[in-house]
C-alpha positions in Angstrom: 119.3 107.3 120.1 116.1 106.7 122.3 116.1 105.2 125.6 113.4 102.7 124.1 115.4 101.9 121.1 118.9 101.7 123.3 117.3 99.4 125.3 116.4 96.9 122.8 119.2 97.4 120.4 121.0 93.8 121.9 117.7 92.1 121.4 117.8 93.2 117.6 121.5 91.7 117.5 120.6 88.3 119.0 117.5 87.7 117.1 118.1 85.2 114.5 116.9 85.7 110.7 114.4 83.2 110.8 113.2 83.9 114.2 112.7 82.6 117.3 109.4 84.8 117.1 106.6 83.7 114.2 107.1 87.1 111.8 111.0 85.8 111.8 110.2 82.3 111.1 107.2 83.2 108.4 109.5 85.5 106.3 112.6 83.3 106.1 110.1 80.5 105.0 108.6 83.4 102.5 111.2 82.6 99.1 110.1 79.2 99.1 106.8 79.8 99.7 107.0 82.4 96.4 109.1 80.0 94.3 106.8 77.4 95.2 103.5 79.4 94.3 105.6 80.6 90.8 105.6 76.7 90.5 102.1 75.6 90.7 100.9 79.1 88.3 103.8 77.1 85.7 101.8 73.9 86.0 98.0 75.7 85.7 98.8 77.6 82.4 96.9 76.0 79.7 94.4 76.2 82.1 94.7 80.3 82.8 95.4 81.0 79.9 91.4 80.4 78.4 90.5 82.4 81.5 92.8 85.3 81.0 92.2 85.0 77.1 89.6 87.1 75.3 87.7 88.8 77.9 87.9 92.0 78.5 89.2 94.2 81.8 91.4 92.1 84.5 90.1 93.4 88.1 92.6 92.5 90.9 90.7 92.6 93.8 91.6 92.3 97.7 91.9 93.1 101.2 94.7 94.1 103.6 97.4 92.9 102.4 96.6 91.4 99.1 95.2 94.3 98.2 98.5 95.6 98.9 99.6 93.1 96.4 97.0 94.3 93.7 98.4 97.6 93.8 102.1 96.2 93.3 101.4 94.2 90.4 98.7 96.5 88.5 101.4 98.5 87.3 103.8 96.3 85.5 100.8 93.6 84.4 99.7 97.2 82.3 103.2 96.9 81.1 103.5 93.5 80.6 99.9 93.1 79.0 100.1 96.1 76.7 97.4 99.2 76.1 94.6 96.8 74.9 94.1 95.2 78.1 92.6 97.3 81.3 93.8 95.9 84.9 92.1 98.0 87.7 92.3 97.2 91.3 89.1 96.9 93.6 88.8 96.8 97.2 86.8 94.0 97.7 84.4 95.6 100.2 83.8 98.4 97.9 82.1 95.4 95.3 80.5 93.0 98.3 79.0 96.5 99.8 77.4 97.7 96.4 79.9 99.4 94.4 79.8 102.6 96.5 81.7 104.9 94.0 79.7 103.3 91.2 82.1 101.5 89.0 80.5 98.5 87.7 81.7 94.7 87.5 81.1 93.5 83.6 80.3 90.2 82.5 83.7 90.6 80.6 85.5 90.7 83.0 88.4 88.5 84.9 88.1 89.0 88.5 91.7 88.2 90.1 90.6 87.5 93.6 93.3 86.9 96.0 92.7 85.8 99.9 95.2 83.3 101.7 93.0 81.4 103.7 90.1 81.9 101.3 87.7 83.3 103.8 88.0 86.7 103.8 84.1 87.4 103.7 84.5 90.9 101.4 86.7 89.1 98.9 84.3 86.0 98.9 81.1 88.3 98.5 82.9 90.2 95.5 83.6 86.7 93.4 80.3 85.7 94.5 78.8 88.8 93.2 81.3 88.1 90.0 80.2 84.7 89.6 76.3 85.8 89.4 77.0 88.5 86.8 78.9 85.8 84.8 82.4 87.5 84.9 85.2 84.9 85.2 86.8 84.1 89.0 90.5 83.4 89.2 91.2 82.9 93.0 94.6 82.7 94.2 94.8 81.3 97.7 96.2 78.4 100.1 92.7 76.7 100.7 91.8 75.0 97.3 88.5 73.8 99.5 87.5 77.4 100.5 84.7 79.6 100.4 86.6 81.4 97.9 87.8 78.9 96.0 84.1 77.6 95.5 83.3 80.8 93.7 86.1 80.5 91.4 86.4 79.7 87.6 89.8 78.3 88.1 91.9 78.1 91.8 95.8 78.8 91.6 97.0 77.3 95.0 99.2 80.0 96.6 102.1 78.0 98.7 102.1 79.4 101.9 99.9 77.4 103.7 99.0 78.7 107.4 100.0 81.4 108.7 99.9 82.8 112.5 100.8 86.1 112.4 101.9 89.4 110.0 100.8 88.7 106.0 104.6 88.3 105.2 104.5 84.4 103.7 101.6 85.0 102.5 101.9 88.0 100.8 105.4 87.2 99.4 103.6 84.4 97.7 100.7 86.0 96.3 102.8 88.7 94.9 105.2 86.0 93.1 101.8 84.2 92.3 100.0 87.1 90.5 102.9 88.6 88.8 103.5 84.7 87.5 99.8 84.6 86.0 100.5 88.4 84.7 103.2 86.7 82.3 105.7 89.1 84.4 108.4 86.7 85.7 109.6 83.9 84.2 109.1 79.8 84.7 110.2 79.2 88.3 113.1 76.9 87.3 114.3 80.1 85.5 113.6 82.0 88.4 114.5 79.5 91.2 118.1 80.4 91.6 118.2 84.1 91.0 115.1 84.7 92.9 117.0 82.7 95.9 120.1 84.8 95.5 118.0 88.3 95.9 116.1 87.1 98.5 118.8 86.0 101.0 117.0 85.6 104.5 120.8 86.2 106.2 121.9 89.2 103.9 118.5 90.9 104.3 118.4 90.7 107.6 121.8 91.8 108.0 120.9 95.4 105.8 117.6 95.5 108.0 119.7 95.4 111.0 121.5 98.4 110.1 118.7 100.4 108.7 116.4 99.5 112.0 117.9 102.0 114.6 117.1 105.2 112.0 113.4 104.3 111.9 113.0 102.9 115.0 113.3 106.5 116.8 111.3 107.7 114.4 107.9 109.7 115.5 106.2 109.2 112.2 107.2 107.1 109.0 106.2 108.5 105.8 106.6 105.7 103.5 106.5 107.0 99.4 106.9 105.2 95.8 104.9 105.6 92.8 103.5 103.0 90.7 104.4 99.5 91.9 106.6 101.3 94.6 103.1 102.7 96.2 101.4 99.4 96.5 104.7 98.2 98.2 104.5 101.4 100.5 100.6 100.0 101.1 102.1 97.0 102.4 105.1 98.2 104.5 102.6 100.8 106.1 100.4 97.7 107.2 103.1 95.9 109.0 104.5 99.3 110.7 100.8 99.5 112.4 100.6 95.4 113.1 104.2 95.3 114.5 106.0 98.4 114.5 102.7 99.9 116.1 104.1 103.3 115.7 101.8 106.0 112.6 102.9 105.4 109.3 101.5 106.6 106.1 102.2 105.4 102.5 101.7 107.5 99.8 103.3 108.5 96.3 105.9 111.6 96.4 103.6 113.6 94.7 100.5 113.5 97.3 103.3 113.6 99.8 104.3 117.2 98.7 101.6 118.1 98.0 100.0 118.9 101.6 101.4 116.2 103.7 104.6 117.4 104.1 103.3 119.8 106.4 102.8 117.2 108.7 106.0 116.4 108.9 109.0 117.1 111.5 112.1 116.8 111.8 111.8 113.6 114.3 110.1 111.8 111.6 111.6 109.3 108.5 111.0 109.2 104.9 111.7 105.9 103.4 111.5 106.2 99.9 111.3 103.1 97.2 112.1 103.2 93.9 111.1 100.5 92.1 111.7 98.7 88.9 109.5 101.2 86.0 109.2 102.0 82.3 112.5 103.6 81.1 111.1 106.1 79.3 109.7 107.3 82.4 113.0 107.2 84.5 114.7 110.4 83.7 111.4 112.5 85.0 111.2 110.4 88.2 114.6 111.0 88.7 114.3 114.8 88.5 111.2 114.4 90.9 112.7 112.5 93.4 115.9 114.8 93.4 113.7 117.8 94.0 111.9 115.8 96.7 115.5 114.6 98.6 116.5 118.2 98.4 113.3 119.4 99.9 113.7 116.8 102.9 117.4 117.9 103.5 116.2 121.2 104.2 113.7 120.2 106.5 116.2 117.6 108.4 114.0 114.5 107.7 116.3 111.6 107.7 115.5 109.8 105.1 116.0 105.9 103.9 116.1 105.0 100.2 115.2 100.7 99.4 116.2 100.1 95.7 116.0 96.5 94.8 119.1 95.0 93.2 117.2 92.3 90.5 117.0 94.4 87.2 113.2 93.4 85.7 110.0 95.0 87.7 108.5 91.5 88.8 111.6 90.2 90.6 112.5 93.5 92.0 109.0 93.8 93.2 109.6 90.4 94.9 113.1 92.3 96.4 111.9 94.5 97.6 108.7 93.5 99.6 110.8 90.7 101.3 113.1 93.8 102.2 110.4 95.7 103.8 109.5 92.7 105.7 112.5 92.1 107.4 112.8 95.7 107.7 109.6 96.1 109.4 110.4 93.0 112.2 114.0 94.5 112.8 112.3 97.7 113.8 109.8 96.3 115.9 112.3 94.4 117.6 114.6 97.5 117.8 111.3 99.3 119.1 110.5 96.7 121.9 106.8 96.6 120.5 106.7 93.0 118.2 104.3 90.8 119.5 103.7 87.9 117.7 99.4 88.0 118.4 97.6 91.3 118.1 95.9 93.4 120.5 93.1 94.6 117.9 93.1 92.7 115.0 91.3 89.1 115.4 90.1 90.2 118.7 88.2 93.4 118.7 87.8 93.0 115.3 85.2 90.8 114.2 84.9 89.3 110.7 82.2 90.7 108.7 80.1 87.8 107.3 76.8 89.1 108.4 77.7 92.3 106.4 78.6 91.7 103.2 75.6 89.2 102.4 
């Protein structure tokens, strides 16, 4: 154990799982926010389904965080949607600045925009630019009167409301919201009580508590899933840098052995998610990930599996995100570094309306 870590360990204990700090309080208020969100996409349907229906390629598209999200659900929306319908996932500022790798917005398309307060000036540009070409907007965010929102076909409001620090809320919300309009969960009063059983704010915080002191020593996390478990591994490695504020990189297994591992040491952790997939495709990943265990043993690299408990890909997505949340404030707090502001972020950082116009 660190001296930093040791330090802070009684910190971790006292800290109570829906706070006192604002990451605390914005993830226990997260299921509700999520269940809430499922809720309003329940009452919007006749109305997303003419948007969704017909048209060609779906285009979930993002920053930060929700793109995060984008990633997560692209996989099983492919799944749930069958072969005939294309969902691709665009950073926004890769459409607002021009399409830099040359892929092309269609008139057929669905645009899926997602931005909690709405004003994300990248993700505004692109449905702007998606509203011009005559593609369909479907904006999911918690400002029905935003910028976005005013570019939009149709606005799902995303039940978070504000939010003061980390995308936890928020992105717990938007995740439940886009895999509602994807068809990939059920109605909310189906989900309601099982989704408030997996996502226990006490019990998760309880197995983050545990898991903390491992990672918090840690001098690099490497943080690995394919498919929807890589877009969750996008959005844990955002809030290691935002709270953790120790290097962490998220990739799949695969690009992980194949070159980065020779970055690693054995003062570094592996957390590795396995998410909900296709069964056809479990036996393989299972062989993978064996060979990818037995590879880490050798080099000493502690290393922390998250599998969710809920059995279908949407909820377990849900699981498991709200894991990686709590995971991510216990080991901050375990660390000494949360802050509830940030240093960078909001301050050196300025937002980039003048360059996406």
């Amino acid at each position: 154990m660190t001296r930093p870590m040791a330090a802070h360990l009684g910190a971790l204990a006292e800290a109570r799982p829906g706070g006192p700090d604002s990451m605390g309080i914005e993830i226990a208020e997260g299921p509700d926010a999520a269940i809430a969100t499922i809720r309003a996409v329940d009452a919007l349907q006749s109305q997303i389904a003419p948007v969704l229906g017909g048209k060609g390629r779906i285009v979930l598209v993002g920053t930060g965080a929700s793109l995060a999200v984008a990633r997560t659900v692209a996989p099983i929306w492919r799944r749930v949607g069958g072969q005939n319908i294309p969902v691709l996932v665009r950073q926004a500022t890769e459409i607002a600045l021009g399409n830099l790798d040359g892929w092309q917005l269609e008139r057929t398309d669905v645009v899926v925009a997602i931005s909690q307060s709405g004003a994300s000036p990248e993700t505004v540009a692109a449905a702007r630019l998606a509203e011009a070409l005559g593609a369909s907007v479907l904006a999911l965010t918690a400002y029905p009167d935003s910028a976005l929102a005013s570019a939009a076909t149709l606005t799902v409001p995303q039940a978070s409301g504000a939010e003061e620090g980390a995308a936890t809320k928020s992105a717990l919300a938007s995740l439940a919201g886009v895999l509602a309009i994807a068809a990939a969960v059920g109605s909310a009063d189906e989900l309601a009580n099982d989704l408030r059983h997996h996502l226990d704010v006490v019990s998760a915080w309880r197995e983050a508590t545990l898991t903390a002191p491992r990672l918090a020593g840690a001098r690099h996390t490497w943080i690995l899933g394919f498919g929807t478990a890589q877009g969750l591994a996008a959005a844990a490695a955002l809030l290691w840098h935002e709270k953790v504020i120790r290097p962490a990189t998220a990739a799949t297994p695969s690009e992980f052995r194949h070159g980065l591992i020779e970055g690693v040491d054995s003062k570094d952790a592996v957390m590795l998610i396995t998410a909900a997939e296709d069964p056809l495709a479990e036996g393989g990943v299972a062989r993978y990930l064996d060979r990818l265990r037995g590879e880490l043993r050798e080099l000493g690299v502690d290393t922390i599996e998250l599998r969710a408990a809920a059995g279908e890909p949407g909820p377990a997505a849900i699981e498991l995100l709200f894991s990686l949340q709590h995971l991510a404030r216990a080991t901050a707090l375990a660390m000494g570094t949360y802050r509830d502001e940030f240093a960078i972020l909001r301050r050196v950082v300025k937002p980039a309306n003048d360059l996406t116009g």
